[in-house]
C-alpha positions in Angstrom: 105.2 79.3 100.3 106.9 81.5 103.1 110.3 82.5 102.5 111.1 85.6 103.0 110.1 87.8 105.8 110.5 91.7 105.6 109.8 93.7 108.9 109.4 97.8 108.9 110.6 99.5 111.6 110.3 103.1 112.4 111.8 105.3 114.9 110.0 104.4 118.7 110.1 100.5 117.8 108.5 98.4 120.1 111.0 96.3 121.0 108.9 93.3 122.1 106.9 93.5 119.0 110.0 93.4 116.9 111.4 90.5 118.9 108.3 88.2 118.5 108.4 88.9 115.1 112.5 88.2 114.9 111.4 84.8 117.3 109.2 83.4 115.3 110.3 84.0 111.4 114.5 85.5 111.9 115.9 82.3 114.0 117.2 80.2 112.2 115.8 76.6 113.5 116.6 74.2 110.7 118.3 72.3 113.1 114.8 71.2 114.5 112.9 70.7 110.9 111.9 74.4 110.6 112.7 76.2 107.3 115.4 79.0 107.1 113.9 82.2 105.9 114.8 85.6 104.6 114.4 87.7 107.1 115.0 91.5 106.6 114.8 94.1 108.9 113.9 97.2 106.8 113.3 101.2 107.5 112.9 104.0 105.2 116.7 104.4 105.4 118.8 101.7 105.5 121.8 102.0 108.5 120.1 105.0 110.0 120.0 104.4 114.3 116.0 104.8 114.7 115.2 105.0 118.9 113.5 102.4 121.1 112.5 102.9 124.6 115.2 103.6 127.6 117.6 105.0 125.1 117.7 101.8 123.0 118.9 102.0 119.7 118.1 99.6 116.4 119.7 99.8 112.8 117.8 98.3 110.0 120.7 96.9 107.3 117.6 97.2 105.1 116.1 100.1 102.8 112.7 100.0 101.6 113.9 97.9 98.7 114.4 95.0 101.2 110.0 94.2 100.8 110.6 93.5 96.8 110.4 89.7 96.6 109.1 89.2 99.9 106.5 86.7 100.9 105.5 88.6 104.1 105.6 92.1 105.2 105.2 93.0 109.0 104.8 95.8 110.6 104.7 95.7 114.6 103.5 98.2 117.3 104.5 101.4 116.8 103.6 105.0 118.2 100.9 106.0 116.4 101.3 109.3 114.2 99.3 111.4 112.4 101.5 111.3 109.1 103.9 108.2 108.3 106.5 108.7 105.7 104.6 109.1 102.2 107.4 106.9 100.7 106.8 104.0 103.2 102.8 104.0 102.5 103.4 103.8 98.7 106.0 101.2 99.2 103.1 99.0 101.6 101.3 99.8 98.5 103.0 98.2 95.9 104.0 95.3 97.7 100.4 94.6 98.6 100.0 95.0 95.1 101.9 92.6 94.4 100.5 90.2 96.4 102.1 90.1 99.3 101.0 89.2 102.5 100.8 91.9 105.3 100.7 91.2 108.8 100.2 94.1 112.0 101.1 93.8 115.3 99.1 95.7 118.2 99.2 99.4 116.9 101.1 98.6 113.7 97.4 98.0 112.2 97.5 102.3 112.0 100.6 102.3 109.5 98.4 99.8 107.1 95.3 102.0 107.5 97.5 104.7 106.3 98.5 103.5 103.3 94.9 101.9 102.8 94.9 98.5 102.9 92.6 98.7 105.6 89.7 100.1 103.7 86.6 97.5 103.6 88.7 94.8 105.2 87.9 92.9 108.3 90.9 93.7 111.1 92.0 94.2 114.7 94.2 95.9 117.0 94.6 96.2 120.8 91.6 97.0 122.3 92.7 100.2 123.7 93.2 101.7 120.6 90.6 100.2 118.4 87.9 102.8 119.0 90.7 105.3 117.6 91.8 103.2 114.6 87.8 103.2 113.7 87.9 107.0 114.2 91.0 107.1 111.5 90.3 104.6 109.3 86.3 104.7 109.3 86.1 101.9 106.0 87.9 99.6 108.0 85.9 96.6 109.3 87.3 96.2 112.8 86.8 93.3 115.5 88.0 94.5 118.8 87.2 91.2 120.4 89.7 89.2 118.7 93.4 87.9 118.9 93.9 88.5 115.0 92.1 88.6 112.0 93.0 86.3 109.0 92.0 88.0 105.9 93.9 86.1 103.4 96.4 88.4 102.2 96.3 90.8 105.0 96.6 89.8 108.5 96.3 91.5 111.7 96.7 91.1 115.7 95.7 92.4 118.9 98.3 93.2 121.3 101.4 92.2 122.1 101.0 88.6 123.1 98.3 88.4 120.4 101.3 88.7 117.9 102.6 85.8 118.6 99.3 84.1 117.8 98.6 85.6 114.6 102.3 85.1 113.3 102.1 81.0 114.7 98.9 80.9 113.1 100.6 81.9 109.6 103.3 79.5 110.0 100.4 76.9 110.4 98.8 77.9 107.7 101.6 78.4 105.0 104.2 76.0 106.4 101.9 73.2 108.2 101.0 72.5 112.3 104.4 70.4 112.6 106.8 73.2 111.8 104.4 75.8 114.4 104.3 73.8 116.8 108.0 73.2 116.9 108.8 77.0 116.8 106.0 77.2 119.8 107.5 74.8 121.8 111.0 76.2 121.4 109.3 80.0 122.4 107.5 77.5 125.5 104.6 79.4 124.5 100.8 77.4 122.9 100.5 76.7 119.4 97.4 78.3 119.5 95.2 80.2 121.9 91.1 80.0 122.6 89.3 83.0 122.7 89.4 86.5 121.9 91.0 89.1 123.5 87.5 90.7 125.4 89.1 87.9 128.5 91.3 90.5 128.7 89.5 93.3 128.7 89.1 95.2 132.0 85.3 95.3 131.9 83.9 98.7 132.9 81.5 98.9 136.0 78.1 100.2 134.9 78.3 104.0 135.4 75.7 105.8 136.5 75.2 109.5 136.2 73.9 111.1 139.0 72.7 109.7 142.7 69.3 109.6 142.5 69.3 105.7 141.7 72.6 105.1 143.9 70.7 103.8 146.4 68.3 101.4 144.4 71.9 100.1 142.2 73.7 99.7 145.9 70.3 97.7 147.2 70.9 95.4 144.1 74.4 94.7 143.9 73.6 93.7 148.0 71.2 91.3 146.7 72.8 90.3 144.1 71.4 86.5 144.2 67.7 87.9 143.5 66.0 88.6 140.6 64.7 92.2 140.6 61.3 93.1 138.5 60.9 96.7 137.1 57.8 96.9 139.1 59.6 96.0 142.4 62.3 98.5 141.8 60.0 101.3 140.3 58.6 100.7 144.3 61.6 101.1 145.5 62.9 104.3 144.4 59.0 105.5 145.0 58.8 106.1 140.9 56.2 104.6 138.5 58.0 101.6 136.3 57.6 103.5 133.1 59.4 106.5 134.7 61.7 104.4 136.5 62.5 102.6 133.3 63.0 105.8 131.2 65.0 107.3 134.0 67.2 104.1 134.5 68.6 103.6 130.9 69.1 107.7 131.2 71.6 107.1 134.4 73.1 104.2 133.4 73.1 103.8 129.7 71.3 100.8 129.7 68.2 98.4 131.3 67.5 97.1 134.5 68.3 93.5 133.2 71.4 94.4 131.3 72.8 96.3 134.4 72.7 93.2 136.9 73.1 90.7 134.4 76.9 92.6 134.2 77.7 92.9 137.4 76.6 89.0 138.0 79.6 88.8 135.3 81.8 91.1 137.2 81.2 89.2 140.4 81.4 85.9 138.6 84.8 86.5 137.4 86.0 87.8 140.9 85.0 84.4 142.0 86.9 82.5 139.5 89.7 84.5 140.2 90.0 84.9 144.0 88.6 81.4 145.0 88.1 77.4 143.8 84.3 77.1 144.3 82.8 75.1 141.6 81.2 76.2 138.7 77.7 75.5 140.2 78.6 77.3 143.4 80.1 80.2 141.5 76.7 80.3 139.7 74.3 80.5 142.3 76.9 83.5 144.1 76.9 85.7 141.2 72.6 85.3 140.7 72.6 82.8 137.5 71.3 80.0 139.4 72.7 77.0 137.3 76.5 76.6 135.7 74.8 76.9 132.1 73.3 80.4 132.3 76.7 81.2 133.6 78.4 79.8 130.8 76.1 81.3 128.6 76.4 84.9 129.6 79.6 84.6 131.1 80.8 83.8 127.3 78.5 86.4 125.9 80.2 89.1 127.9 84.0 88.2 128.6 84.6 86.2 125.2 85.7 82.4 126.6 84.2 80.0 128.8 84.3 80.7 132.8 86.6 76.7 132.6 89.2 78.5 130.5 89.1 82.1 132.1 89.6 80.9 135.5 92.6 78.7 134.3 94.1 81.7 132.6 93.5 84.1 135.7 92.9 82.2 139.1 95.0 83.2 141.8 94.1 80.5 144.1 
């Protein structure tokens, strides 16, 4: 049962981070059915002024001995360091030990790797920074295509918004759907999201290397609508297919197929962005020829369902 909350701050809190953390578990809303907890706001020293952003400054009333007996330690985005205190790791430690629950937000995943309770676990973080936190924390089993990972006693989110998510989703699961979905209605936000966090990924155009192909790649994305065999292509840039092949995936770090099947994404998602053409018109635009091999690899590549990415990001 979840009853007390203990959040770790150190100096360059995220202040946004913080808050959703403070929204969801530190309001006190038993005046709409939702239990009071014991929320702490802790630091290594307790009183000390540690810096936000834009001169902001936030005191933590709370030492490190604020985690003993709590249900629930969180630890939102923070700058990411190459050394944290040694005394706030081995206090992660113990209370992990203990059994408590930890929970990251964003970049806060780093401070757990630190003290490693990371190691072997599936996890997340933004996915700017989750190449890096694989770089730091190598045993660490990370997902960069998700909003959070529930691991039982350890879980973490992806950024920012993603927060919210994963700390709704643990009121779900240790205080039941009624009480989250009053606390989400009260933040106007969901109760809970579909889909990872690759939907908001920008996706990368294919790079390619040197120029020697631009002209074929530029003749492609013009025809985008057509299907384009090796043997045609190898024609085109006056190459045999075997050599065009080798020298493709060389350029661009991947196949012929692979290459226009992503930009047919690309343009895809333009479409569902910039205009209000139906699915089956959006298809045959981008090259997939029918709504359910755009699904399919629309899905494949961005993480949700074109439906649900075009309700998130139309413009129209």
């Amino acid at each position: 049962m979840l009853k007390t909350v203990a959040v770790v701050l150190f100096d360059d809190v995220a202040l946004f981070e913080f808050g959703l953390l403070e929204e969801v578990f530190g309001i006190d809303r038993s005046d709409d059915g939702v239990p009071k907890l014991d929320f702490r706001v802790c630091a290594l020293q307790a009183g000390k002024a540690l810096s936000a952003r834009n001169g902001t400054k936030v005191i933590a009333p709370f030492g490190l001995e604020g985690l003993w007996g709590a249900d629930l330690v969180a630890i939102p985005a923070t700058r990411i360091r190459q050394d944290y205190p040694a005394e706030v790791l081995e206090a992660l430690r113990q209370a992990a030990a203990r059994g408590t629950t930890m929970l990251s937000v964003c970049s806060g995943a780093f401070v757990l790797g630190a003290a490693g309770l990371l190691d072997g676990r599936p996890c997340t973080t933004h996915w700017r920074y989750a190449e890096q936190l694989a770089q730091c924390y190598p045993a660490a089993k990370i997902d960069p295509d998700v909003l959070f990972v529930d691991d039982g006693d350890l879980i973490t989110s992806a950024g920012t918004a993603a927060g919210i998510d994963a700390c709704l989703h643990l009121v779900r699961r240790e205080l039941g759907s009624a009480v989250a979905t009053r606390i989400a209605r009260r933040m106007v936000v969901p109760p809970q999201r579909d889909g990872g966090q690759r939907q908001y990924v920008d996706l990368p155009v294919p790079h390619c290397a040197c120029e020697s192909l631009t002209p074929v790649l530029t003749w492609m994305l013009e025809n985008i609508t057509i299907d384009h065999p090796v043997s045609s292509l190898a024609r085109r840039a006056a190459m045999s297919e075997r050599t065009f092949a080798r020298r493709f995936v060389a350029e661009t770090g991947t196949t012929p197929h692979k290459w226009l099947s992503m930009q047919r994404v690309l343009h895809a998602r333009n479409l569902l962005e910039e205009t209000d053409l139906g699915l089956e018109s959006v298809a045959t635009r981008s090259g997939f020829g029918t709504a359910a091999l755009l699904r399919h690899h629309f899905r494949r590549v961005v993480g949700v369902a074109p439906q649900d990415y075009r309700r998130t990001f139309s413009s129209t």
